[in-house]
NUGU-542541 format. One record per residue (C-alpha): x, y, z; residue in one letter. Coordinates in nm, 4 decimals, always signed. Each point is the difference from the previous one (the first is absolute). Last residue first. Layout:
REM NUGU-542541
       east      north         up   residu
          X          Y          Z        a
...
END
This chain:
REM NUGU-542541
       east      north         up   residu
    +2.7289    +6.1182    +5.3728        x
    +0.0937    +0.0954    +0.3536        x
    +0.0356    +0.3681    -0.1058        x
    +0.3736    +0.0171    +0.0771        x
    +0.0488    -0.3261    -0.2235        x
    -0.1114    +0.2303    -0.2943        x
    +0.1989    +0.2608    +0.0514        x
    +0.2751    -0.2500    -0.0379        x
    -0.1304    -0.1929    -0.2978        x
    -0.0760    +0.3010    -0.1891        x
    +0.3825    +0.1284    +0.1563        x
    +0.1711    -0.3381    -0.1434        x
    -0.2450    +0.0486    -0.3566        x
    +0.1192    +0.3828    -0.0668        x
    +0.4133    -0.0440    +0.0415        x
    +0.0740    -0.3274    -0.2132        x
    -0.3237    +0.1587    -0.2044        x
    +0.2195    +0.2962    -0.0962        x
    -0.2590    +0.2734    -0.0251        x
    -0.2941    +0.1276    -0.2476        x
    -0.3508    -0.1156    +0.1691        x
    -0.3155    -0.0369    -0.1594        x
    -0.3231    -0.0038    +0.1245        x
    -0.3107    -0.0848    -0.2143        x
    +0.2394    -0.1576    -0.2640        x
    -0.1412    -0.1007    -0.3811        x
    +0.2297    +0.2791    -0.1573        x
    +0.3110    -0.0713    +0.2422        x
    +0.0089    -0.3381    -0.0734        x
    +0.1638    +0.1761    -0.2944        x
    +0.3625    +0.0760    +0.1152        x
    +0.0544    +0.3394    -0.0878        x
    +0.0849    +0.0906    +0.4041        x
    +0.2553    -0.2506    +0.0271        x
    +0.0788    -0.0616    +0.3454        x
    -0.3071    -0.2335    +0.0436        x
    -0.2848    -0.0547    +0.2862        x
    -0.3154    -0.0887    -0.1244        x
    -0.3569    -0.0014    +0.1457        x
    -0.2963    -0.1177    -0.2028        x
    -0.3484    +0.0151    +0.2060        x
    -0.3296    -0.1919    -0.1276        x
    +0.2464    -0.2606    -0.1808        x
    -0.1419    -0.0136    -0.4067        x
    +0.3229    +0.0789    -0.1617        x
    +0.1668    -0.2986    +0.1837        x
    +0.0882    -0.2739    -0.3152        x
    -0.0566    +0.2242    -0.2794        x
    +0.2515    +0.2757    +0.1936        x
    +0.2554    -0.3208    +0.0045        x
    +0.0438    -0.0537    -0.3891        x
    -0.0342    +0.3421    -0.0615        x
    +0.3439    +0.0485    +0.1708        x
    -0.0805    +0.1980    +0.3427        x
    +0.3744    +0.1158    +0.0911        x
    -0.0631    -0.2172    +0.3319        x
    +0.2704    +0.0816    +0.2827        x
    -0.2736    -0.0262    +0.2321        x
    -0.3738    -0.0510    -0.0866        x
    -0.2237    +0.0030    +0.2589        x
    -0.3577    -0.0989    -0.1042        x
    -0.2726    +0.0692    +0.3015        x
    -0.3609    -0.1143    -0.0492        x
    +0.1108    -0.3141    -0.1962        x
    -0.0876    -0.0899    -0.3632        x
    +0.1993    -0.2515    -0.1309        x
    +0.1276    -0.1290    -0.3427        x
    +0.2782    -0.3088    +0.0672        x
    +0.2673    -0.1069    -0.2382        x
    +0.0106    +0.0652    -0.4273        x
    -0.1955    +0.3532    +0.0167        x
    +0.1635    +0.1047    +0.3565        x
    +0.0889    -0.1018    +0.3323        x
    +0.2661    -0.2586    +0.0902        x
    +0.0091    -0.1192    +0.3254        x
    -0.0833    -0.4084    -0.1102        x
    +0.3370    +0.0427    -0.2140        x
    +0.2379    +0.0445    +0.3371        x
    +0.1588    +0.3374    +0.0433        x
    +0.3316    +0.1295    -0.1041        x
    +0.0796    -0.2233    -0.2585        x
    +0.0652    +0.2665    -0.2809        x
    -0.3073    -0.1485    -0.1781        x
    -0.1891    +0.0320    +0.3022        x
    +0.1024    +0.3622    +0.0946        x
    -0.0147    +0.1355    -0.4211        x
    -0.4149    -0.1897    +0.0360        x
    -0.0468    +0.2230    +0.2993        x
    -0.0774    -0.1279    +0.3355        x
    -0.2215    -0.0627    +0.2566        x
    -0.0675    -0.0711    +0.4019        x
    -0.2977    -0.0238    +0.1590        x
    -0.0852    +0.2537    +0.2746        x
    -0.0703    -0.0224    +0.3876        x
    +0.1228    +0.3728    -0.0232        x
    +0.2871    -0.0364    +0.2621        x
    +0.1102    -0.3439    -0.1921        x
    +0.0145    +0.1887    -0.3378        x
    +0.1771    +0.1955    +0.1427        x
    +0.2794    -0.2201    +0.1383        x
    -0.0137    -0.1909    -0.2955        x
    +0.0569    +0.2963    -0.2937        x
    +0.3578    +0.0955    +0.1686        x
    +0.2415    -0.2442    +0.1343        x
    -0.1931    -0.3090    -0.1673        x
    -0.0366    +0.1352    -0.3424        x
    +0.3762    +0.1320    +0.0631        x
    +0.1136    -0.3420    +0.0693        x
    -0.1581    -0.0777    -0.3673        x
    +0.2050    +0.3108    -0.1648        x
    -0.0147    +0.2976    -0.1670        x
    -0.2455    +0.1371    +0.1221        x
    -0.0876    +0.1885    -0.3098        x
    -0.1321    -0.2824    -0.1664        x
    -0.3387    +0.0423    +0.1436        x
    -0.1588    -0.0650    +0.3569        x
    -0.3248    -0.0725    +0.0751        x
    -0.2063    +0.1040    +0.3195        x
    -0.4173    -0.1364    -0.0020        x
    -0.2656    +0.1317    +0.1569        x
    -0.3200    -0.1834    +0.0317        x
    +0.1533    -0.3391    -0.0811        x
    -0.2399    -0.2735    -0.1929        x
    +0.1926    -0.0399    -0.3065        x
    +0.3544    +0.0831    +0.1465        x
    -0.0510    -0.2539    +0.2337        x
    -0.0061    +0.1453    +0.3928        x
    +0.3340    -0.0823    +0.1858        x
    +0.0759    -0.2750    +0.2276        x
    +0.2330    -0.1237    -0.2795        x
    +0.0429    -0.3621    -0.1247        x
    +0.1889    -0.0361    -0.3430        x
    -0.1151    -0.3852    -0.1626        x
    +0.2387    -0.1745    -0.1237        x
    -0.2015    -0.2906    -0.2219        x
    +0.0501    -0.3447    -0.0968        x
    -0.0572    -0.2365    -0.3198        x
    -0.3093    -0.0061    -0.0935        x
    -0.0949    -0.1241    -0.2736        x
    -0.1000    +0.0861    -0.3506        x
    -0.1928    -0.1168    -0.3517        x
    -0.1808    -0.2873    +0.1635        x
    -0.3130    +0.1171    -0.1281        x
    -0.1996    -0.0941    +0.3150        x
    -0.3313    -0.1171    -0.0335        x
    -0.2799    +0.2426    +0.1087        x
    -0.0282    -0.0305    +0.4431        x
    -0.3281    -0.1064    +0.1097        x
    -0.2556    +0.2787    +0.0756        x
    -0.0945    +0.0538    +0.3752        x
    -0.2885    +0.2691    +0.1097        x
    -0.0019    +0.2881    +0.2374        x
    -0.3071    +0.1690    +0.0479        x
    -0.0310    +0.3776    +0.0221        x
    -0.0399    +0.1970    +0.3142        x
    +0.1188    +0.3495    -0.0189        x
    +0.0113    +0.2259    +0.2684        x
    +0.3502    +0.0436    -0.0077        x
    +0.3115    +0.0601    -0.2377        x
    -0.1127    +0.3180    -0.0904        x
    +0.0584    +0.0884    -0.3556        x
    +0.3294    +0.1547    -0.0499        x
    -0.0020    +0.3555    -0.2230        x
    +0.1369    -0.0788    -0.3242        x
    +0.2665    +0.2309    -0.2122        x
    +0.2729    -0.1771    +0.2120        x
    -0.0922    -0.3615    -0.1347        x
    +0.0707    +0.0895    -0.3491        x
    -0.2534    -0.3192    -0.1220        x
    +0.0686    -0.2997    -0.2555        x
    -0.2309    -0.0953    -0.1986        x
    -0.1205    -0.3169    -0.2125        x
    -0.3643    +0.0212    -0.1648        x
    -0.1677    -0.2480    -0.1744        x
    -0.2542    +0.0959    -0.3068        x
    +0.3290    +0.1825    -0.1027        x
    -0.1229    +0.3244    -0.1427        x
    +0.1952    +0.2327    +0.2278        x
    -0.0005    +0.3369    +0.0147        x
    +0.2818    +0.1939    +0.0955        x
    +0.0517    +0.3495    +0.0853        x
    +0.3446    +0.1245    +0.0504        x
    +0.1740    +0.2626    +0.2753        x
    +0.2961    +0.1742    -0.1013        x
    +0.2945    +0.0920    +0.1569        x
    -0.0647    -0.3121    +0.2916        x
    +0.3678    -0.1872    -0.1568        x
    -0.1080    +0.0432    -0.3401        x
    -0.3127    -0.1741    +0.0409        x
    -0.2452    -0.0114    +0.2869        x
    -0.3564    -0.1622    +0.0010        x
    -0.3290    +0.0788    -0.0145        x
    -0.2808    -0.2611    -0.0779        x
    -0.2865    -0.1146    -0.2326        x
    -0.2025    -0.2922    +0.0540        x
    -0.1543    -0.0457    +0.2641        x
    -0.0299    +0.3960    -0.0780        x
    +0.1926    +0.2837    +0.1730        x
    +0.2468    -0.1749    +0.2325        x
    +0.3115    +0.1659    +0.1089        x
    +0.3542    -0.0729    +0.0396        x
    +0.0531    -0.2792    -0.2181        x
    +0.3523    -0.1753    +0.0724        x
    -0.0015    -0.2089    -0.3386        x
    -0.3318    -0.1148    -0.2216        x
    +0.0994    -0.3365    -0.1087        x
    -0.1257    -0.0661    -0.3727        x
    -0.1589    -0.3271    -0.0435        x
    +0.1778    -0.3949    -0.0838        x
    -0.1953    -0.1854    +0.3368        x
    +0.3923    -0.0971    +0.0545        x
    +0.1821    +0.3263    -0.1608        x
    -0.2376    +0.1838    +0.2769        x
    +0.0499    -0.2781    +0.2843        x
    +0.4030    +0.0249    -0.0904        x
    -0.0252    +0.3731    +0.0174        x
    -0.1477    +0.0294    +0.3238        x
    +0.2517    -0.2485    +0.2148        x
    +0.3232    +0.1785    -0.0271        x
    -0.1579    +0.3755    +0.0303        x
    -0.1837    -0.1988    +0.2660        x
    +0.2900    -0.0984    +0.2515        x
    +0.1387    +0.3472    -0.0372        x
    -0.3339    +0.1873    +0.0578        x
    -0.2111    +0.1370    -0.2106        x
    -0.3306    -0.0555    +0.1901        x
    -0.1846    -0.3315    -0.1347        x
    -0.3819    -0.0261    -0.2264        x
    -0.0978    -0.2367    -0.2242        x
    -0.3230    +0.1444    -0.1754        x
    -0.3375    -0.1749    -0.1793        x
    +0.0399    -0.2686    +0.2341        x
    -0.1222    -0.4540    -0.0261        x
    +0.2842    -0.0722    -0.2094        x
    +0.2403    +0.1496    +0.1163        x
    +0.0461    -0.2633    +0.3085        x
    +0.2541    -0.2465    -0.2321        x
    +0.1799    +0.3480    -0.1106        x
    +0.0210    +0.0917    +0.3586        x
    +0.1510    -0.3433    +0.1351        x
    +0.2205    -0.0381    -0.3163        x
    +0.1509    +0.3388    +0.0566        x
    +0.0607    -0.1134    +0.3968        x
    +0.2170    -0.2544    -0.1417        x
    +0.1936    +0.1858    -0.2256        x
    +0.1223    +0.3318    +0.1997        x
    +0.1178    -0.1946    +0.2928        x
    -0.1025    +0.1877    +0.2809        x
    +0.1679    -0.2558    +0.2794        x
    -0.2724    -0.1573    +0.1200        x
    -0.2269    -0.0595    -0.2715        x
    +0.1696    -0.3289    -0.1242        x
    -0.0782    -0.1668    +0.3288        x
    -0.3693    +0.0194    -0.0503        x
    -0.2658    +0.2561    +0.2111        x
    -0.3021    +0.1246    -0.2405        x
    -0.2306    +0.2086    +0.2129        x
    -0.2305    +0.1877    -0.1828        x
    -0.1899    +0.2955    +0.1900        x
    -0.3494    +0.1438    -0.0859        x
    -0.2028    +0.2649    -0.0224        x
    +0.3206    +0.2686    +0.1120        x
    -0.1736    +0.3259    -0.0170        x
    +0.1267    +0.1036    +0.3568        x
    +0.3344    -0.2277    +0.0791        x
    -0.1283    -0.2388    +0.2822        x
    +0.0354    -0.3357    -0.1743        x
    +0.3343    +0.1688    -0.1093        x
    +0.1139    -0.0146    +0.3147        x
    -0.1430    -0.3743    +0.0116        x
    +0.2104    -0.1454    -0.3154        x
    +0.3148    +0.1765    +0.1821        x
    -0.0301    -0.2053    +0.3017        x
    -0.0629    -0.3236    -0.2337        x
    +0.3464    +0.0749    -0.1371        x
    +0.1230    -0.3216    +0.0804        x
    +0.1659    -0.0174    -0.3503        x
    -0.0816    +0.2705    -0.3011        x
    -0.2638    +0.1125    -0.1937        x
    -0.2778    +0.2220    +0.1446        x
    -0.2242    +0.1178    -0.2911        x
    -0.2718    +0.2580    +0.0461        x
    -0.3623    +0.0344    -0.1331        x
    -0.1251    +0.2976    -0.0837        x
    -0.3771    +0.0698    -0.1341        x
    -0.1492    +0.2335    -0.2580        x
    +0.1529    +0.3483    -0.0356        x
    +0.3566    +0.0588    -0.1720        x
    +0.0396    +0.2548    +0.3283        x
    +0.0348    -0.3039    +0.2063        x
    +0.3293    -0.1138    -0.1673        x
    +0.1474    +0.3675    +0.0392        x
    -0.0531    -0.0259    +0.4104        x
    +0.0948    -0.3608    +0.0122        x
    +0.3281    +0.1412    -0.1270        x
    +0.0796    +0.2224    +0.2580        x
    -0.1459    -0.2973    +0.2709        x
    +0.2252    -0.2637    -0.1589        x
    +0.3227    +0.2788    +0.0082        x
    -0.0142    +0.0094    +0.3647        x
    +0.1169    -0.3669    +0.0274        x
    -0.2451    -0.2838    +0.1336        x
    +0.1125    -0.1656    +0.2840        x
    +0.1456    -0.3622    +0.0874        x
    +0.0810    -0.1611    -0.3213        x
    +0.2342    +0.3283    -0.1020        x
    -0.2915    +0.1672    -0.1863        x
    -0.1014    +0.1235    -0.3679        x
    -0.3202    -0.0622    -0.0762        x
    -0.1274    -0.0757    -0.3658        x
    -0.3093    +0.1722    -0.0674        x
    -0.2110    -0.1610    -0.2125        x
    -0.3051    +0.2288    -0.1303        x
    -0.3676    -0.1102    -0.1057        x
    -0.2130    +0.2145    -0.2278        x
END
């Protein structure tokens, strides 16, 4: 059997959530071979050179692949399919957009955010917002998943040494452009990768409040910031904070949930952090149940002396 795993990467480096997801592709047994798409990313192509299990790197650099347009780099993987039994990509953003296309494209069954691999061809996965876990076996001669990248442990990104080999670009399907991008810079740790994460929910009332309250500790942590769906919708915090079944699912080592009732829709997004901590004044609220520590105060009073007590330890 012989995987593609599609890397995600910003041209220069690979992104955490290649080595989670080399980590499922590997367990399907046989060979891996990883796709670097984009332009100039020639730094990327040799991290994943290094990636343990990787037996090869393709390095397809066009125009058209570097901006993540969904359609181009679907004809790439769909004109490479032919020669794997499995297409492989973490379920990220850019490849919720790009996995389905390949899938409708090569016309088999997508297998969504697996979380475990029992069988090359059979697989775990999530439904009902993480209540219930589902087996699925797939009898697609071709397989197309996507992986949970927090349910993965990274595979080392050294020691490996595969070669890195150029395939031409697949015609474009001139179905999109680019046009431009605003791109949010932060100094901050992405929520994907973060090892503890603060996210705020709609009881702050307020974007200034976001940057009053959650950003100073989240700055004394070294933390990534997040939010609730009701905070983004609300306009509180920008979409790329969002945690939760329809934004980002993470798994940090420290979760700190303030002013977060713990909707469903959020719990399936950060259930699986190794430590929950939330501070609300409503003692019912049902982040509560999935909470290691919980604390029942005024988080306008709590999060100032956090961030305080805090600064006093030189963290």
């Amino acid at each position: 059997m012989t995987t593609l795993l599609i890397a995600e990467h910003d041209n220069a480096q690979l992104k955490d959530a290649t080595n989670k997801a080399m980590t499922a592709a590997a367990a399907l047994g046989g060979e891996v071979h990883v796709l670097v798409a984009g332009q100039g990313c020639k730094a990327a192509a040799d991290a994943a050179a290094k990636l343990q299990g990787a037996a090869k790197v393709l390095l397809a650099e066009a125009p058209a692949y570097e901006h993540d347009l969904a359609e181009p780099l679907a004809a790439l993987i769909v004109s490479l399919a032919g020669s794997y039994d499995a297409i492989v990509a973490p379920a990220t953003s850019r490849f919720k957009n790009v996995m389905p296309r390949v899938a409708a494209l090569l016309d088999v069954m997508q297998v969504s955010e697996i979380i475990k691999v029992v069988a090359p061809d059979t697989f775990e996965r999530p439904i009902y917002a993480g209540n219930a876990i589902q087996t699925v076996k797939s009898k697609d001669a071709k397989k197309v998943i996507t992986v949970r990248t927090s349910t993965f442990q990274a595979t080392p990104g050294e020691g490996g040494s595969a070669a890195v080999e150029t395939v031409a670009a697949a015609e474009d399907p001139g179905l999109s452009s680019f046009v431009g991008e605003e791109v949010a810079k932060s100094d901050r740790p992405e929520l994907s990768s973060a090892k503890i994460i603060v996210s705020g929910g709609r009881a702050m009332q307020s974007r200034e409040n976001f940057t009053k309250y959650i950003e100073p500790l989240a700055d004394k942590l070294g933390a990534g910031v997040g939010a609730s769906r009701a905070a983004v919708d609300a306009g509180y915090a920008p979409n790329d904070w969002q945690v939760g079944q329809t934004g980002k699912v993470v798994a940090p080592e420290l979760y700190v949930a303030i002013g977060i009732s713990g909707a469903i829709q959020h719990l399936a997004g950060m259930k699986d952090s190794k430590v929950i901590v939330a501070i609300n004044k409503d003692e019912d609220a049902p982040i509560f149940q999935v909470a290691d520590y919980g604390l029942v105060a005024d988080l306008y009073q709590a999060v100032p002396e956090l961030t305080e007590e805090l600064g006093k330890l030189g963290k």
